[in-house]
C-alpha angles and dihedrals in degrees: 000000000000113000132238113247135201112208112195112198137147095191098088089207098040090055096045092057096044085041088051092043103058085037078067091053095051092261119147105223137206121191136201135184097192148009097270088053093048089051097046090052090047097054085052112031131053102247115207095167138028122197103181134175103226092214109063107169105290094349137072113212091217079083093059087044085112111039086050086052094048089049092045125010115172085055116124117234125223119169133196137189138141088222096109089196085041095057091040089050083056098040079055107046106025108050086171092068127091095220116200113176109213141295087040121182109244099224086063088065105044086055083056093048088045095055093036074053108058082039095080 
C-alpha cells in the first residue's frame, strides 16, 4: 500500500515537482506552504511520511519536531535544506530524521521512501 506523504516547501516550483514526482510513484501527496497549513493537514490527515524543508520562511521546522511527533507518531521524518551547518547541526542532534542537502536527486529518495515504506 503507497503512503501518503506531506511535502513542506516554501519554494512553489520546487513543491510542485517533488509533489509530481511521488504522484508518478503511486504516492498520495499533501502539500503545505507554512507552518499554519502543515498543522492544519496534520490535524486531518494520517500522515506516514514527512519531507520537509527545514527553512520555511522564519522558522525551522526542526522547532515544530515535537509537536508533529505528538500529532502523529508513527510518522517518518525526511528533511531537506541547502544550509550545509545547518544539515550537519541536525545530523548531529536529531539520529530519527532522513536528512537530503539540496539539490537532492529524486530517485534517492524514492529509494528512502521505498525502504521507510516496506518499514512499516
Amino acid at each position: 500500500m503507497k503512503k501518503n506523504i506531506l511535502i513542506l516547501e516554501d519554494d512553489e516550483e520546487l513543491l510542485d515537482i517533488v509533489s509530481y514526482c511521488l504522484k508518478s510513484k503511486g504516492f498520495k501527496t499533501y502539500l503545505a506552504r507554512n507552518i499554519d497549513e502543515l498543522f492544519e493537514i496534520l490535524k486531518s490527515s494520517r500522515i506516514d511520511i514527512f519531507f520537509a524543508d527545514i527553512v520555511i520562511g522564519d522558522k525551522k521546522t526542526t522547532d515544530y519536531l515535537d509537536k508533529i511527533l505528538e500529532l502523529q507518531p508513527k510518522i517518518s521524518i525526511i528533511l531537506t535544506s541547502a544550509h550545509r551547518d545547518l544539515l550537519e547541526k541536525i545530523r548531529f542532534v536529531d539520529k530519527k530524521a532522513i536528512i537530503f542537502e539540496k539539490p537532492y536527486k529524486m530517485e534517492e529518495v524514492f529509494k528512502e521512501i521505498e525502504a521507510l515504506s516496506s518499514i512499516k
